[in-house]
NUBAFI-849465 format. One record per residue: residue in one letter; x, y, z of N, C-alpha, C in turn. Coordinates in Angstrom, 3 decimals. Each point is the difference from the previous one (the first is absolute). Layout:
N
<sedo residuo="a" n_xx="X" n_yy="Y" n_zz="Z" ca_xx="X" ca_yy="Y" ca_zz="Z" c_xx="X" c_yy="Y" c_zz="Z"/>
...
END
This chain:
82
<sedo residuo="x" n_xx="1.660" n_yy="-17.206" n_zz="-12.454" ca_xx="-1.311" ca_yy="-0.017" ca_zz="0.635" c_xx="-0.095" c_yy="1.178" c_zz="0.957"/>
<sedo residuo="x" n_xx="-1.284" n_yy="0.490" n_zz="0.461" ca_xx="0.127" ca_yy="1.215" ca_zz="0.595" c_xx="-0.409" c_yy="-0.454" c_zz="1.592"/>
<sedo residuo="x" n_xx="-0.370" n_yy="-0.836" n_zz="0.060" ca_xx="-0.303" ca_yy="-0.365" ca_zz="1.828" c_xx="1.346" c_yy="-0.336" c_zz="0.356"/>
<sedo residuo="x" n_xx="-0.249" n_yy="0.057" n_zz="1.910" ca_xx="1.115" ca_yy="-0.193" ca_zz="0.658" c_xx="0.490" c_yy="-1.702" c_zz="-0.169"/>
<sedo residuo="x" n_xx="1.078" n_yy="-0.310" n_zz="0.171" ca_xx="0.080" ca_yy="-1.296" ca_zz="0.058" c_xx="-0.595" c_yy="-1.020" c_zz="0.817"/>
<sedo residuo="x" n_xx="-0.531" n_yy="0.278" n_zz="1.015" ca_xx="-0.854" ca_yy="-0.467" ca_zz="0.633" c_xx="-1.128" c_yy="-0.305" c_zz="-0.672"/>
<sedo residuo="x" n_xx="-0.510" n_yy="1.173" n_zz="-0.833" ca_xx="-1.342" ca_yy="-0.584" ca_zz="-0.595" c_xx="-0.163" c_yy="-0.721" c_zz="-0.793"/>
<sedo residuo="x" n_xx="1.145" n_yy="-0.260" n_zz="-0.955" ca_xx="0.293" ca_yy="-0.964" ca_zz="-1.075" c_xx="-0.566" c_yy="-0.705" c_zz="-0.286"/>
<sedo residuo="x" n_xx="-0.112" n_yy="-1.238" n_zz="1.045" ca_xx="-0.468" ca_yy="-1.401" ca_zz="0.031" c_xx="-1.561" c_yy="0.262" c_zz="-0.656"/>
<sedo residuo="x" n_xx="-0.638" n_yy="1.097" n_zz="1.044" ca_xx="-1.538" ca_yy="-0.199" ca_zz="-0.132" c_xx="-0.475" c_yy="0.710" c_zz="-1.337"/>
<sedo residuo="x" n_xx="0.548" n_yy="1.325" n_zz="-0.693" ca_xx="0.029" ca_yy="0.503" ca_zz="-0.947" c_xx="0.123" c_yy="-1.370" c_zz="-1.203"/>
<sedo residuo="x" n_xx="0.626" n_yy="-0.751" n_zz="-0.388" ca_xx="0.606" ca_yy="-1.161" ca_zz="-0.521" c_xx="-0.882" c_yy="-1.106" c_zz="-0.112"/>
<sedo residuo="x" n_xx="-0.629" n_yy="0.115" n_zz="1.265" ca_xx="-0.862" ca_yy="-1.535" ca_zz="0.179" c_xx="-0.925" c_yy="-0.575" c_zz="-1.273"/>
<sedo residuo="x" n_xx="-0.519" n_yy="-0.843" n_zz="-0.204" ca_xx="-0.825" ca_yy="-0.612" ca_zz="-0.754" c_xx="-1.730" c_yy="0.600" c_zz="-0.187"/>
<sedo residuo="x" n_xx="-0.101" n_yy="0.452" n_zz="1.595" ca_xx="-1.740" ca_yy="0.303" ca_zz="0.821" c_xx="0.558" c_yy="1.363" c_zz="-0.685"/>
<sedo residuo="x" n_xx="0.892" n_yy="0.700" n_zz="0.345" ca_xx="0.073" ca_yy="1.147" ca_zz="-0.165" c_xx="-0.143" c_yy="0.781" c_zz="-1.682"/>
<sedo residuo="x" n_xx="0.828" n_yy="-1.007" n_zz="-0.592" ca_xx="0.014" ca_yy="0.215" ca_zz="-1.719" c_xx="-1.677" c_yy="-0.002" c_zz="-0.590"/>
<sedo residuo="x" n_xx="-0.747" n_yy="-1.195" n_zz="0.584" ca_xx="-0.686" ca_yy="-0.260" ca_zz="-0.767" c_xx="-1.336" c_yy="0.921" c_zz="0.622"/>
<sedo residuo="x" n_xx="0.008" n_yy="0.886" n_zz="0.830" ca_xx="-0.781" ca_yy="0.867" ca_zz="0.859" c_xx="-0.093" c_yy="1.169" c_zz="-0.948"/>
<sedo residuo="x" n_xx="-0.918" n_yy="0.470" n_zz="-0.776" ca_xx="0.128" ca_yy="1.235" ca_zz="-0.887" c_xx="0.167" c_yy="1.238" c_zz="1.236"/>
<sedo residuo="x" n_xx="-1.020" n_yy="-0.010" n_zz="0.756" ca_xx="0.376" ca_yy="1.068" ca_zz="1.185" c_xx="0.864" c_yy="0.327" c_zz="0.350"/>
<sedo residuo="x" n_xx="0.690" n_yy="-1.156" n_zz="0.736" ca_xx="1.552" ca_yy="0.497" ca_zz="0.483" c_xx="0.837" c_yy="0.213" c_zz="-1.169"/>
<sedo residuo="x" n_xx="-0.456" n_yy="-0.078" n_zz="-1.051" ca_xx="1.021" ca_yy="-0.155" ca_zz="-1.068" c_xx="-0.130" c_yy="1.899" c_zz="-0.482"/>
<sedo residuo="x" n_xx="-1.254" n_yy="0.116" n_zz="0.143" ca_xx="-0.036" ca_yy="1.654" ca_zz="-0.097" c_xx="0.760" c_yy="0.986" c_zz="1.094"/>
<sedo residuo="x" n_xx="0.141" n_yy="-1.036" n_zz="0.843" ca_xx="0.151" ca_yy="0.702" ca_zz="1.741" c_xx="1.318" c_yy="0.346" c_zz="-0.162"/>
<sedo residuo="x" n_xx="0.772" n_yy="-0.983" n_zz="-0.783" ca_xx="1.694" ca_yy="-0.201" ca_zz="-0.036" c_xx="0.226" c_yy="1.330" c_zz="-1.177"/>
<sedo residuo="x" n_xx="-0.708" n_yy="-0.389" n_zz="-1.312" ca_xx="0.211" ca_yy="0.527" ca_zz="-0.966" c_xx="0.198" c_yy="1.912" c_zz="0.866"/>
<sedo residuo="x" n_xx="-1.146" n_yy="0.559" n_zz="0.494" ca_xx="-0.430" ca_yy="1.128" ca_zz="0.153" c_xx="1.280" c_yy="0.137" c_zz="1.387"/>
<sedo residuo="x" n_xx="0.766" n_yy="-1.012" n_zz="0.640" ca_xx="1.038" ca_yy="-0.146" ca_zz="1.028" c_xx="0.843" c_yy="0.759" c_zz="-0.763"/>
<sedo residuo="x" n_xx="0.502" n_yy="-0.096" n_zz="-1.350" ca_xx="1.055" ca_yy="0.336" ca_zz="-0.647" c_xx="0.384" c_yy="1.207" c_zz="-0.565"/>
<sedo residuo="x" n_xx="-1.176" n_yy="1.030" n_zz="0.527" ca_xx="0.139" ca_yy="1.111" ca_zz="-0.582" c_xx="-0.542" c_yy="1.201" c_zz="1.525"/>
<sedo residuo="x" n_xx="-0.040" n_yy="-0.819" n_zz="0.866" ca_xx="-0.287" ca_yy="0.126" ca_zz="1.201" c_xx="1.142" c_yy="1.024" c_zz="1.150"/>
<sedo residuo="x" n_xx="-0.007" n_yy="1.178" n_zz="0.715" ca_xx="0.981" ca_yy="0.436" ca_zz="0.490" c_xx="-0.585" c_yy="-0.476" c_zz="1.502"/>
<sedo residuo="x" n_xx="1.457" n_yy="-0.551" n_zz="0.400" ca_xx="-0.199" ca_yy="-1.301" ca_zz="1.340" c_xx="-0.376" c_yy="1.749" c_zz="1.261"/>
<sedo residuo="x" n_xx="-0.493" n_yy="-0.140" n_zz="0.783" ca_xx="-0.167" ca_yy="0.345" ca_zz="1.520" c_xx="1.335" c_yy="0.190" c_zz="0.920"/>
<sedo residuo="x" n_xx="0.167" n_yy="1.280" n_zz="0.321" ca_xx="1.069" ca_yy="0.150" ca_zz="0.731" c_xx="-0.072" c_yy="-0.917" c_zz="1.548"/>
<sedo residuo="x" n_xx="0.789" n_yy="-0.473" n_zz="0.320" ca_xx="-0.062" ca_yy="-0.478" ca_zz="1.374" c_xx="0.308" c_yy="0.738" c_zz="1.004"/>
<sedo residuo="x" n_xx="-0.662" n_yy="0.981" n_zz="0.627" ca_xx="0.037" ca_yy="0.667" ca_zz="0.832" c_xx="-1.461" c_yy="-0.021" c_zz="0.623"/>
<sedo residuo="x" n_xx="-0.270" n_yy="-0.255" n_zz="1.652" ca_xx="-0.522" ca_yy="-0.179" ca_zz="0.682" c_xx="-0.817" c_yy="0.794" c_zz="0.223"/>
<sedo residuo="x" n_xx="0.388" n_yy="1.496" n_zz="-0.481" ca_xx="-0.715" ca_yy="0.984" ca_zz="0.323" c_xx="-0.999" c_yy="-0.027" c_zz="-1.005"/>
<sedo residuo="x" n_xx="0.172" n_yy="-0.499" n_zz="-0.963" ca_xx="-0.971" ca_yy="-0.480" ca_zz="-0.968" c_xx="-1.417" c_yy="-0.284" c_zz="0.793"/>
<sedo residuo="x" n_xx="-0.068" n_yy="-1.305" n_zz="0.714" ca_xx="-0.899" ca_yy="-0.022" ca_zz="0.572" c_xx="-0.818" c_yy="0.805" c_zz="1.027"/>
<sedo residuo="x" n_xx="0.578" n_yy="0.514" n_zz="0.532" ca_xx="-0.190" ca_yy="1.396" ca_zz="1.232" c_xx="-0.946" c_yy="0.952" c_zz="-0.856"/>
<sedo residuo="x" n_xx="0.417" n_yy="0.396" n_zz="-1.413" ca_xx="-1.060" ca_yy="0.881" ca_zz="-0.755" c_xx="-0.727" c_yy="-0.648" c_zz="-0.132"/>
<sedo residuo="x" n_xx="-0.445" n_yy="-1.377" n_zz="-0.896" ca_xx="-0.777" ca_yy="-0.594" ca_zz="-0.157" c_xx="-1.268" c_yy="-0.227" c_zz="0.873"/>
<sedo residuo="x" n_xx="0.593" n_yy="-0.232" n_zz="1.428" ca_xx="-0.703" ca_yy="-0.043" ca_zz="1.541" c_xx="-0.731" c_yy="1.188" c_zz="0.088"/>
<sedo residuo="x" n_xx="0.995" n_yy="1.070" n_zz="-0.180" ca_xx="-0.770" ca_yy="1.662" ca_zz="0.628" c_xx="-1.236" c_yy="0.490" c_zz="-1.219"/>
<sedo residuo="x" n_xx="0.175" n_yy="-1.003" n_zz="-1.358" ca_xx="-1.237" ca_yy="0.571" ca_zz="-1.017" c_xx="-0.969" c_yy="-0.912" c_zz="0.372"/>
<sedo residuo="x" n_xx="0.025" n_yy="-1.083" n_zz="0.134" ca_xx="-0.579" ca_yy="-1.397" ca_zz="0.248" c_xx="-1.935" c_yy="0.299" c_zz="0.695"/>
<sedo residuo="x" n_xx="0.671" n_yy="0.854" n_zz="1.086" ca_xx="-1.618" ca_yy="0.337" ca_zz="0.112" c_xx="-0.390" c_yy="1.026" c_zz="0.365"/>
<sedo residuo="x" n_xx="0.529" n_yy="1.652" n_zz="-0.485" ca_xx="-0.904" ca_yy="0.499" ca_zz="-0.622" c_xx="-0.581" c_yy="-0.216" c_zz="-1.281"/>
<sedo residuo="x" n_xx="0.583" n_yy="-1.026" n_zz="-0.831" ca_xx="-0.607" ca_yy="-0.120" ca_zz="-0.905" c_xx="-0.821" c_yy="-1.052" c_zz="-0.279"/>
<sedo residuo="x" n_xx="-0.339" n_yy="-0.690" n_zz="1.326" ca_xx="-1.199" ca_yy="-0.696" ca_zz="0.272" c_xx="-1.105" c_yy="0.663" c_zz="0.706"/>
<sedo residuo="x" n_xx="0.116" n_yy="1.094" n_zz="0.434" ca_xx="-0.774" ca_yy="0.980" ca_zz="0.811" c_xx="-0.720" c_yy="0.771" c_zz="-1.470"/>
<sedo residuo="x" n_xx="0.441" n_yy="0.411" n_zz="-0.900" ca_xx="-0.287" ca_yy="0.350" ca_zz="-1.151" c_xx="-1.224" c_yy="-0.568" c_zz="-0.668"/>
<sedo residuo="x" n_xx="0.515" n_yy="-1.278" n_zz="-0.151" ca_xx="-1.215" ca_yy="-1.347" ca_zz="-0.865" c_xx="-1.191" c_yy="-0.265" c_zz="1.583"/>
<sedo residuo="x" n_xx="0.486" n_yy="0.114" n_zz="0.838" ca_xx="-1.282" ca_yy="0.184" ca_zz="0.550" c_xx="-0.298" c_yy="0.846" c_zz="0.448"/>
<sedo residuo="x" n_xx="-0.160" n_yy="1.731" n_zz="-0.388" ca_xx="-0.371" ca_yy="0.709" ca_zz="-0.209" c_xx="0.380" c_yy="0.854" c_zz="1.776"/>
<sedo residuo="x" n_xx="0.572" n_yy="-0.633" n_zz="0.331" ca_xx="0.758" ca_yy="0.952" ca_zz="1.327" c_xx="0.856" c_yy="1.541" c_zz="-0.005"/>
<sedo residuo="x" n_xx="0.799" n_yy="-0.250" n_zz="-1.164" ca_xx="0.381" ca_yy="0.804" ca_zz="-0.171" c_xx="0.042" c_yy="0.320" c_zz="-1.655"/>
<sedo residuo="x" n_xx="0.117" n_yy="1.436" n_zz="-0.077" ca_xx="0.222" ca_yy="0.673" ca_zz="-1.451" c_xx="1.190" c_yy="-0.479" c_zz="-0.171"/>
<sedo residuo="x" n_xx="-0.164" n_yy="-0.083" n_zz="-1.801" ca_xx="1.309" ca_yy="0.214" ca_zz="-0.632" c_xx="1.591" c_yy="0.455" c_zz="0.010"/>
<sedo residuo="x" n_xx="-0.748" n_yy="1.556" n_zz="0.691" ca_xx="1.001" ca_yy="1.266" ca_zz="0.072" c_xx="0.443" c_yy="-0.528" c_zz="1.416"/>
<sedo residuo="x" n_xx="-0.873" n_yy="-0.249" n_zz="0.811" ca_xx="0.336" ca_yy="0.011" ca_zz="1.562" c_xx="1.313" c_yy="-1.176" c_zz="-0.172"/>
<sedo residuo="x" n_xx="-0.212" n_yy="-1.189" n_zz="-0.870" ca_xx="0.605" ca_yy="-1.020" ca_zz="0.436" c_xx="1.652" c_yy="0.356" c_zz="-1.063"/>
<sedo residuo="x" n_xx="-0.154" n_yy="0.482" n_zz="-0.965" ca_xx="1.030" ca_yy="0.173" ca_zz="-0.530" c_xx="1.180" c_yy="1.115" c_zz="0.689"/>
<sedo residuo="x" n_xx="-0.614" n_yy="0.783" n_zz="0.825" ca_xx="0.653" ca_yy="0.565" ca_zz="1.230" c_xx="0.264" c_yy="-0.719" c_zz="0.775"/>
<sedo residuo="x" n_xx="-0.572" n_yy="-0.955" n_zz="0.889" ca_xx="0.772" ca_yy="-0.763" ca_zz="0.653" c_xx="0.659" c_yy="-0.902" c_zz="0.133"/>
<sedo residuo="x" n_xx="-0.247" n_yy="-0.819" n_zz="-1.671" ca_xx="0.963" ca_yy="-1.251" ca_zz="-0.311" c_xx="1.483" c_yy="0.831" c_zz="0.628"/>
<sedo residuo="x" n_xx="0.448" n_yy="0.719" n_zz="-0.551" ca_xx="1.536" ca_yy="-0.063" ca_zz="0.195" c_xx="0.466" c_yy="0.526" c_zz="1.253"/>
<sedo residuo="x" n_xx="-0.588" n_yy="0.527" n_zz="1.016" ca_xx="-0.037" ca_yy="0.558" ca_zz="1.469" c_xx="0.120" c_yy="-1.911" c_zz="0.194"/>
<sedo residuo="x" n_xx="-1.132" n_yy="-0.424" n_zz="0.015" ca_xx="0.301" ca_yy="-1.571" ca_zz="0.685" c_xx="0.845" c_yy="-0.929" c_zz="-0.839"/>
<sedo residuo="x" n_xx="0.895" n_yy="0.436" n_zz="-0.973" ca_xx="0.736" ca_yy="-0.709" ca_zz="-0.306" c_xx="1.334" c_yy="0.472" c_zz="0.432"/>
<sedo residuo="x" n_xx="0.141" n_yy="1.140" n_zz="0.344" ca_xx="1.318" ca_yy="0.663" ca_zz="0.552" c_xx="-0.422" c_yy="-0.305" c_zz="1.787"/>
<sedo residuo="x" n_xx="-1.062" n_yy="0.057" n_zz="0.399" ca_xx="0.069" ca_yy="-1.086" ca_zz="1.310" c_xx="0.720" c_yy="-0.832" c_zz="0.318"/>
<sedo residuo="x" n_xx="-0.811" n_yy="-0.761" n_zz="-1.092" ca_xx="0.618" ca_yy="-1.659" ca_zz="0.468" c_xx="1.272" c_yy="-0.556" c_zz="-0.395"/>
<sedo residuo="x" n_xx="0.641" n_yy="1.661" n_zz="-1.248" ca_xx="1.812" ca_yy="-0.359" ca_zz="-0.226" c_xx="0.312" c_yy="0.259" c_zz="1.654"/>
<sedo residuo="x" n_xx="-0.119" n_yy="0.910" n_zz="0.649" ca_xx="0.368" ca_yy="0.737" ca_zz="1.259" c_xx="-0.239" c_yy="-0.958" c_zz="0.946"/>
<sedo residuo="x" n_xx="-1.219" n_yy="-0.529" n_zz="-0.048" ca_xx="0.313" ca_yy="-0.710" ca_zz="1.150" c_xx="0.183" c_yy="-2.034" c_zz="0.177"/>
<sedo residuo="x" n_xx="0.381" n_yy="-0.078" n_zz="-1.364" ca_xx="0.284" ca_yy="-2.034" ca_zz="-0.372" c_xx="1.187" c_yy="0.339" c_zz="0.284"/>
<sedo residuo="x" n_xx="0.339" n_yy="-1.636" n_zz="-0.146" ca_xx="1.132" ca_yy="-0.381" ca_zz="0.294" c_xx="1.227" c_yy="0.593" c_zz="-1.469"/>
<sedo residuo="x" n_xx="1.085" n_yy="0.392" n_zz="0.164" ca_xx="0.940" ca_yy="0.424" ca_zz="-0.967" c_xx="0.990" c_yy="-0.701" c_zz="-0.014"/>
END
Protein backbone atom coordinates (compact mmCIF):
# COMPACT_ATOMS: atom_id res chain seq x y z
CA UNK A 1 0.00 0.00 0.00
CA UNK A 2 1.38 3.41 -0.61
CA UNK A 3 0.06 5.56 2.50
CA UNK A 4 1.82 5.94 5.73
CA UNK A 5 0.78 3.45 8.26
CA UNK A 6 -1.06 5.67 10.04
CA UNK A 7 -3.35 6.19 7.24
CA UNK A 8 -4.22 2.68 6.73
CA UNK A 9 -7.17 2.30 8.80
CA UNK A 10 -9.03 5.23 6.96
CA UNK A 11 -7.73 4.41 3.36
CA UNK A 12 -9.33 0.68 4.17
CA UNK A 13 -12.52 1.78 5.72
CA UNK A 14 -15.89 0.70 4.40
CA UNK A 15 -17.17 4.91 3.97
CA UNK A 16 -13.99 5.19 2.33
CA UNK A 17 -14.16 2.15 -0.35
CA UNK A 18 -17.50 2.81 -1.23
CA UNK A 19 -16.83 6.82 -1.82
CA UNK A 20 -15.95 6.98 -5.70
CA UNK A 21 -14.22 10.43 -4.83
CA UNK A 22 -11.95 9.46 -2.36
CA UNK A 23 -11.50 6.46 -4.26
CA UNK A 24 -10.12 8.74 -7.18
CA UNK A 25 -8.31 10.83 -4.46
CA UNK A 26 -6.32 7.56 -3.32
CA UNK A 27 -6.10 6.14 -6.81
CA UNK A 28 -4.41 9.64 -8.24
CA UNK A 29 -2.37 9.34 -4.28
CA UNK A 30 -0.43 6.58 -6.01
CA UNK A 31 1.26 8.13 -8.61
CA UNK A 32 1.57 11.23 -6.57
CA UNK A 33 5.26 12.76 -5.56
CA UNK A 34 4.71 13.39 -1.60
CA UNK A 35 5.88 17.26 -0.46
CA UNK A 36 9.14 17.79 1.01
CA UNK A 37 8.89 18.65 4.70
CA UNK A 38 10.68 21.57 5.05
CA UNK A 39 9.24 24.63 6.66
CA UNK A 40 10.64 26.88 4.43
CA UNK A 41 8.19 25.55 2.18
CA UNK A 42 5.73 27.57 3.76
CA UNK A 43 7.72 30.93 4.12
CA UNK A 44 7.58 30.93 0.04
CA UNK A 45 4.22 30.08 -0.05
CA UNK A 46 3.52 33.18 2.56
CA UNK A 47 5.89 35.67 0.54
CA UNK A 48 3.69 34.70 -2.98
CA UNK A 49 0.43 34.51 -1.05
CA UNK A 50 -0.32 38.15 -1.55
CA UNK A 51 1.15 39.61 -4.18
CA UNK A 52 -0.70 37.35 -5.85
CA UNK A 53 -3.83 38.47 -4.36
CA UNK A 54 -2.92 42.08 -5.12
CA UNK A 55 -2.88 40.82 -8.79
CA UNK A 56 -6.69 39.36 -8.92
CA UNK A 57 -7.61 42.50 -7.47
CA UNK A 58 -6.01 44.44 -9.75
CA UNK A 59 -3.42 46.22 -7.27
CA UNK A 60 -0.76 45.12 -8.70
CA UNK A 61 0.62 43.95 -12.29
CA UNK A 62 1.64 40.70 -13.16
CA UNK A 63 5.30 41.65 -13.78
CA UNK A 64 5.34 43.83 -10.59
CA UNK A 65 4.18 40.84 -8.49
CA UNK A 66 6.26 38.14 -10.02
CA UNK A 67 9.25 40.37 -8.96
CA UNK A 68 8.32 40.47 -5.69
CA UNK A 69 7.00 37.05 -4.87
CA UNK A 70 10.54 35.87 -4.24
CA UNK A 71 12.13 39.17 -2.46
CA UNK A 72 9.13 38.34 0.16
CA UNK A 73 9.75 34.92 0.18
CA UNK A 74 13.51 35.21 0.89
CA UNK A 75 12.17 37.71 3.71
CA UNK A 76 10.30 35.67 5.52
CA UNK A 77 13.17 32.59 5.08
CA UNK A 78 15.45 35.49 6.83
CA UNK A 79 13.49 36.48 9.17
CA UNK A 80 11.04 33.01 10.69
CA UNK A 81 11.88 30.93 12.93
CA UNK A 82 14.80 28.18 11.64
Amino acid sequence: MFCAPLLRPAVIAAAVRQNAVLQRAIEQAKYSIPMPLDSRLRFIWDGRREPYRRVFTDNLSPDDAARLMPREAERRITEGPQ
